[in-house]
Steps between C-alpha positions, in 0.01 A plus 500: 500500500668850393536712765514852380228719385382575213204778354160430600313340222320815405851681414681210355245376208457703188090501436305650238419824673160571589406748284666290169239361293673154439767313575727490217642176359827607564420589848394180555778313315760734750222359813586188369840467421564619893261229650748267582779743647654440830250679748606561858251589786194713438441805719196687565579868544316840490183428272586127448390466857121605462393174414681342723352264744621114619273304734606392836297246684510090482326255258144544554567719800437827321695755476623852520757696185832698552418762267758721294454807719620303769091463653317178611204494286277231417406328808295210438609335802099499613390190316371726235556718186583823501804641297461848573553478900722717652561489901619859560689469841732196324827610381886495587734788630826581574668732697888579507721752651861571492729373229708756275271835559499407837189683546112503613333163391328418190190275481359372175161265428675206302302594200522730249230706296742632199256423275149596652464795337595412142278514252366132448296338185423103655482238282153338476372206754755578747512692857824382635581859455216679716697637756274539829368812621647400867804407319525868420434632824744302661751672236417844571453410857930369541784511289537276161838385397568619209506234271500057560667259264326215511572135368251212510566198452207270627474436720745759658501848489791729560480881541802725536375856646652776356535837678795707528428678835474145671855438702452084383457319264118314516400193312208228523495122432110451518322141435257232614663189578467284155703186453386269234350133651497643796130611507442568876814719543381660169116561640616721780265753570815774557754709362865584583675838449880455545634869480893587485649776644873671372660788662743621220606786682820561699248587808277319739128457411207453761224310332138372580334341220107476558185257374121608526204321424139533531296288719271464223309198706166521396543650170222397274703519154233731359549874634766757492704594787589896581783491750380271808092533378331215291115418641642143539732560775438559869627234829825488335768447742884511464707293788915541505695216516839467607741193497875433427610588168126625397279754573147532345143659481202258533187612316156340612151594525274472777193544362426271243404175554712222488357370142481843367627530152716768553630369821892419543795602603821716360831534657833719411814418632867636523706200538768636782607588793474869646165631286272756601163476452200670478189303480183776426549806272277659335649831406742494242585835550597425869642181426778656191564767781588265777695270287722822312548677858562195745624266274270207670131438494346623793313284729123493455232588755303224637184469317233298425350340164441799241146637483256396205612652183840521633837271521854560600850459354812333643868488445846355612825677466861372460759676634891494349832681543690444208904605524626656158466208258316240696163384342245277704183356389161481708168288405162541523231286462140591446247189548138439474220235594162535398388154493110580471444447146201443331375460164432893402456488118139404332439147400150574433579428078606165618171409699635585859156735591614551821613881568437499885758231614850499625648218280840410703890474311737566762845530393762236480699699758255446750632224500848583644418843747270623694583878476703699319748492801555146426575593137794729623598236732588256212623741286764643762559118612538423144629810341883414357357192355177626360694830339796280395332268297305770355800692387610183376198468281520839341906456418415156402241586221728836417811305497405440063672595154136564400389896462481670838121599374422136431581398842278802629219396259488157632585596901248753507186267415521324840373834681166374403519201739533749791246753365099441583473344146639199719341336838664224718150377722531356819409150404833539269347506178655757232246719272587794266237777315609589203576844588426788800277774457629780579490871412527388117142362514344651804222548296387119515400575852684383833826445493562074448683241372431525111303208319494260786661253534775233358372530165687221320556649160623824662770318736535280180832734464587546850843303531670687786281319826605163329841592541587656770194366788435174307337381811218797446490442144328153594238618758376632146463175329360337742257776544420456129429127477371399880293829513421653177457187315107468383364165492537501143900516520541907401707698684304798590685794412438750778524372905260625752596521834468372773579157345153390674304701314320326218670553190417729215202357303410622139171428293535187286486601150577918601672756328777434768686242637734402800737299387711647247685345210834620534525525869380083477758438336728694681464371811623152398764642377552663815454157660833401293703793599408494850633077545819591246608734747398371843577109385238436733299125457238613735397790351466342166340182674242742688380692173504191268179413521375883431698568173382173355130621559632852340617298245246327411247805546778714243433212210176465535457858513704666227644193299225276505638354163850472596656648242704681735366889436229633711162601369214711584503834707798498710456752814879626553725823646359668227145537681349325219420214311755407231292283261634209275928462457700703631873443622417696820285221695632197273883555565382551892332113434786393288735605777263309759551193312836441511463613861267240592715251306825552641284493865311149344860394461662559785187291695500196235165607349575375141186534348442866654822585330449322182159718413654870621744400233248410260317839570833697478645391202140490299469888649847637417495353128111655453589839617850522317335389198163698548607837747796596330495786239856483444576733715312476825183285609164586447169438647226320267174563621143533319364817556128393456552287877293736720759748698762420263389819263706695803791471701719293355871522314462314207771591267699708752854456633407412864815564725391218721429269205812276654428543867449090533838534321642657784381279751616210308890622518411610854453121567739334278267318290647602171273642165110513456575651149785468205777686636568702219114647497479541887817751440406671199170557665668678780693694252159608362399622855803696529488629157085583487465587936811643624433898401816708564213801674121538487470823295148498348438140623173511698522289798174353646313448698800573759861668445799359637756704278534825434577622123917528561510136640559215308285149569367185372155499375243201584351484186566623106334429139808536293295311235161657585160344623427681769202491642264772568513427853819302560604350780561644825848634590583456153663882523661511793842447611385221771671499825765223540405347106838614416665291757357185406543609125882600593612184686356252223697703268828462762434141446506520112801636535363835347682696764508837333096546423437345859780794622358783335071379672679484864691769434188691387312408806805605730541830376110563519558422869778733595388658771382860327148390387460159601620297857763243420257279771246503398341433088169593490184292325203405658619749786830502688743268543349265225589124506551409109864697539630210707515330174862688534642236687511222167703810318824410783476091438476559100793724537714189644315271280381352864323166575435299770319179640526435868361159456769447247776644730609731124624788479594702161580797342567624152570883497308674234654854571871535484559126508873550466537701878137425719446511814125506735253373771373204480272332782357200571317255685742565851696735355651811320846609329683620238564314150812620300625450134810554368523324107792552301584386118555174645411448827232603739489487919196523691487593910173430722551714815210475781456789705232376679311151578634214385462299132461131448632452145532163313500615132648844379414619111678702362447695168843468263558675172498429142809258419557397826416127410322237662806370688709828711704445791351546791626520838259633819735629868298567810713759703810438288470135545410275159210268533363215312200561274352335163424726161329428189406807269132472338321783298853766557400431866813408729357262769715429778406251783587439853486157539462477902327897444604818586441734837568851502507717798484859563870621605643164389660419215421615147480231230698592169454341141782484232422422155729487210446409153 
């Protein structure tokens, strides 16, 4: 990972400017040629920061954002949605005196508002931006640094505060404890704020570095808050606490009843020894005065909960004395524990009448504290490990030859699984909305999770969760087939909760329809992934019987002919029917088949296995021979089926015509199509979809990139035949499409189209107009983005079967000199490459966990024969192992298998030809 700086994203990239009518081709073609330069670290600065915002918080624990000014914004830590909340008594301060001017003290708010008063023109669907009216106040009310440089690298944040009448230097380390496989340490409902202090002056420097919060107990997610007032508050009470090492504020509230909704706890802490502390403020006039005159926070007058209408504020102070030189650093922790929650989105549209009930979730961490004093208490008893293996995460994944921005572009999706797109219930079970609604589409009504809940053609794409918290990944599946499963064998395609509630019921023979095609067929697919990666026999023995109903229901259903393509309308992502072939739902069912087959394999069910081949293979030569223009596939429909006059693609270029594609490499199951059509379809996407801006392009019905950006559209009709009323989406640039698009293209080994999409997307993202944190559909934080996660394992040409014990890689990007993060079922690492005219070495490194290997593939080059010398050292030491080459695959086996542990030895591969 370089460590210097380099221009914020803003200032480095040459755009079209806004007021150009088009970006030129040679514009682009200069874009272009620099999309593969070396990149170092990004840095928000100045205007690069208004965007800016990374969520805090645990998996399904909700969360909180560091903003670019420095602020805390966002808190969602109340079980619901609200993504304009601001708690105006929550901020940090320092305070330092001495040092080379050796004169009165200066005290600054760690946050800066050098760009509040520009003059601003938001892109559309966003509000990352909106900076808070308290956030104002609080700026006039103190003293801003002048300026922050912030780097974010998810899930860390660091901030560097830059002011030239401060005596130190100031910078922040800010994250949420996230280490992949580790899902409880990952889930906790807390954040930790490591700040470093440098005296680079030749003089003493007396320092006290403070933490506020707002006991914002009771706080109903819905109202504003002016200073200490919101109609929600009142019996809040604030209780100091003092031990060794620590000393905290304690946030309750004594009015509400124990099963309240908004009832909880929140705690701030300054971890060491000799803090002052003032437990109830609610001045913050009084408050900056105390703390710039005394240096300390004053002790508070005993007082009882606040009155109705009213709360109070508390904060802990650290106090240093730093000789000339010396730099110390001081953490604080906020945590959180609101374990009341309940169902608070409408599931009337899915038959649950009920309005008037309290329908009971919990959250998983329930399970482990009682109060948000117990969440400290692990965090402080657990601290070096839980902040050490998250550091070790982030250099892990940033440790890569690939661009800086991809790494960022693939990093940054997992913010959703700690955002309230994402819940972790009390009963353990893992859901996900689509998307948060949020300022962008207030206008919906309350504040909620967006198009509840699971749906299984949205979280189709979702690859991140599968990855990293495999464990949570499953609670899905089995929520799919032992819940959502109607008696027929569909998988329902949207979950109501509680999981006792009867399930959602359509009309026989509606309009509508609950199970849809492409989210059937995805979920056995997800089936697949979830047992290659988790090797587990008894959660492929558990949902066996399940996915043969689905099965069964799928054939019967859309291929009651078995030709292998589907037929009749074919409810999808789309939010319509697709009606007769189409490679969108058939590849999906194509991909299912070998799925099912390699699964009917692996448990001796011959026959089972014998007619998914029949079905593939009759499929893939029908649609090759039927779909395929000669340039891209097309959908064949007739247009006098009633609802098939509307809504459909026909002879459009579809960027997700290859989607079951995609999941296909994702699995390792090889082509649904010819090879050489599958890639110059994607060429077609590129060529027809990928616009370089959107001058005089109308998007609709929702914009997701302004007229200087450059994006991939879903749908064009380079040869004509579009309908009056095409499908839905058709014109937009769809949020996380491009990823899924991008990654199968990574895998084709098309690396410089797949560049220039993420690349696109990236830049859209940089922090000016849009949050890096956040890509915006359906509302906030939408889930199809975590589609980025394939884009890293086609990169490295990555597959893997746990039950198999394989490994293997096959670098698509700079295969000569590659190096990245691979994870798997126990563990995570680093992969290297190093290939040379005639020889080629290979390095596994775990960093954390441990890897049970007994066959490692390895991709080799053109010419390198089917018979190389091979030799395979574990810390320097030569081991045995067998190799035969098959299909320019290298596969080397350890005959008595292979254990690798974190810290231990490193296993090296030589190969010469």
């Amino acid at each position: 990972m370089a460590a210097s700086h380099s221009p914020s994203l803003a200032e480095e990239i040459r755009m079209p400017d806004r007021e150009a009518p088009r970006c030129t081709p040679e514009q682009f073609q200069e874009w272009a040629d620099h999309v593969l330069d070396p990149t170092e670290r990004i840095v928000y600065r100045g205007p690069s920061l208004r965007a800016v915002a990374m969520p805090m918080g645990g998996v399904g624990a909700g969360n909180f954002a560091l903003a670019g000014d420095g602020t805390l914004r966002q808190w969602q830590i109340f079980n619901q949605v609200n993504h304009s909340a601001f708690l105006p008594g929550t901020f940090f301060a320092i305070r330092a005196q001495g040092g080379r001017r050796g004169g009165g003290p200066v005290t600054r708010l760690l946050q800066t508002d050098c760009f509040y008063a520009d003059d601003f023109e938001p892109a559309l669907s966003t509000s990352d931006y909106m900076i808070p009216d308290e956030a104002r106040v609080l700026a006039r009310s103190g003293a801003c640094v002048d300026d922050i440089e912030y780097i974010g690298e998810y899930p860390i944040a660091e901030l560097r505060y830059v002011d030239d009448e401060l005596p130190v230097k100031v910078s922040l380390q800010a994250f949420s404890p996230m280490i992949p496989l580790n899902s409880k340490d990952s889930g906790l409902p807390a954040a930790l704020f490591f700040f470093t202090i440098e005296n680079t002056s030749s003089a003493q420097v007396n320092v006290a570095l403070a933490g506020s919060l707002q006991n914002a107990v009771g706080y109903d997610s819905a109202g504003g808050i002016a200073g200490v007032q919101c109609p929600c508050y009142g019996g809040n009470v604030n209780r100091a606490v003092r031990e060794e090492g620590l000393a905290a504020v304690e946030m309750t509230n004594m009015r509400l009843p124990a099963d309240e909704p908004a009832q909880g706890s929140m705690v701030i802490a300054a971890l060491a020894d000799g803090c002052s502390i003032q437990e109830r403020w609610t001045d913050f006039d009084a408050f900056w005065r105390g703390l710039s005159q005394c240096g300390r926070l004053l002790p508070a007058a005993p007082a009882g909960p606040s009155p109705d209408g009213r709360t109070v504020n508390g904060a802990v102070a650290a106090h240093l004395v730093l000789a000339p030189g010396q730099s110390a650093q001081v953490a604080f922790v906020i945590a959180w524990h609101f374990p009341n929650h309940y169902v608070n989105w409408s599931q009337v549209g899915f038959g649950i009448t009920d309005t008037k009930s309290r329908f009971w979730l919990g959250n998983m961490y329930n399970n482990w504290f009682g109060s948000a004093l117990d969440v400290l208490a692990y965090v402080r008893e657990n601290l070096d490990r839980l902040a050490g293996d998250t550091r070790r995460y982030r250099d892990t994944l940033y440790d890569t030859t690939l661009p800086y921005w991809f790494t960022d572009r693939v990093s940054a999706q997992a913010a959703t699984l700690r955002s309230p797109t994402c819940m972790w219930n009390e009963d353990g079970n893992f859901h996900g909305f689509e998307g948060v609604r949020g300022a962008v589409n207030s206008d919906w009504g309350c504040a909620s999770g967006c198009c509840p809940l699971n749906c299984t053609h949205v979280w189709n794409y979702e690859m991140t969760l599968s990855r990293l918290f495999p464990d949570l990944e499953r609670t899905m599946r089995r929520t799919d087939l032992k819940v959502q499963m109607t008696p027929e064998g569909g998988v329902i395609f949207r979950t109501v909760l509680p999981l006792y509630l009867p399930r959602w019921r359509v009309p026989t023979g509606g309009e509508h329809t609950n199970v849809a095609c492409d989210g059937h067929w995805g979920t056995i697919l997800k089936v697949c992934r979830e047992w290659q990666q988790c090797g587990c026999e008894d959660f492929l023995d558990e949902l066996w019987p399940e996915l043969l109903r689905a099965v069964q229901f799928g054939f019967e259903e859309w291929d009651d002919d078995g030709d292998g393509v589907l037929d009749g309308p074919q409810w999808n992502t789309y939010d319509l029917y697709f009606y007769g072939h189409n490679t969108y739902c058939s590849l999906l069912y194509l991909a299912a088949l070998l799925a099912v087959e390699e699964m009917a394999l692996h448990r001796g069910e011959a026959e089972l296995a014998e007619e998914c081949r029949r079905r593939f293979e009759s499929g893939s030569a029908k649609i090759d021979a039927t779909l395929f223009n000669g340039e891209y596939y097309e959908q064949r429909f007739d247009e006098t089926i009633p609802g098939a006059d509307r809504r459909q693609y026909g002879k459009g270029c579809l960027s997700d015509q290859l989607f079951g594609q995609w999941w296909a490499h994702s699995l390792d199951l090889g082509y649904l199509l010819d090879p050489g059509n599958v890639r110059t379809a994607l060429n077609a996407i590129y060529r027809h979809n990928f616009r370089h801006d959107f001058v005089g392009h109308v998007q609709q019905p929702r914009v997701y990139a302004s007229d200087w950006d450059k994006g991939l559209l879903t749908t064009t009709w380079p040869r004509g035949g579009r309908q009056e009323h095409p499908m839905l989406y058709a014109d937009e640039v769809w949020t996380g499409l491009e990823f899924q698009v991008a990654g199968h293209m990574l895998a084709e080994g098309m690396v410089e189209q797949a560049m220039h999409i993420i690349k696109a997307a990236y830049e859209r993202h940089d922090g000016t107009y849009r949050n890096p944190w956040n890509e915006i559909e359906c509302g906030d934080h939408y889930a199809r983005p975590m589609a980025s996660w394939y884009m890293l394992e086609a990169a490295a040409g990555r597959v893997y079967h746990a039950s198999r014990a394989l490994l293997g890689f096959d670098p698509r990007v700079t295969p000569e000199q590659f190096r990245g993060f691979f994870i798997t079922a126990e563990g995570w690492g680093t992969f290297g490459q190093h290939r040379g005219e005639r020889s080629q070495s290979n390095e596994l490194r775990l960093a954390w966990g441990s890897l049970a290997l007994d066959t490692l593939r390895l991709g080799l080059p053109e010419g390198a024969g089917d018979s190389p010398g091979v030799s395979a050292y574990l810390g320097g030491a030569e081991i045995a192992i067998d190799t035969r080459v098959a299909d320019g695959q290298l596969l080397i086996e350890f005959a008595d298998g292979l254990a690798l542990t974190a810290g231990e030895d490193d296993l090296t591969i030589r190969i010469e030809w």
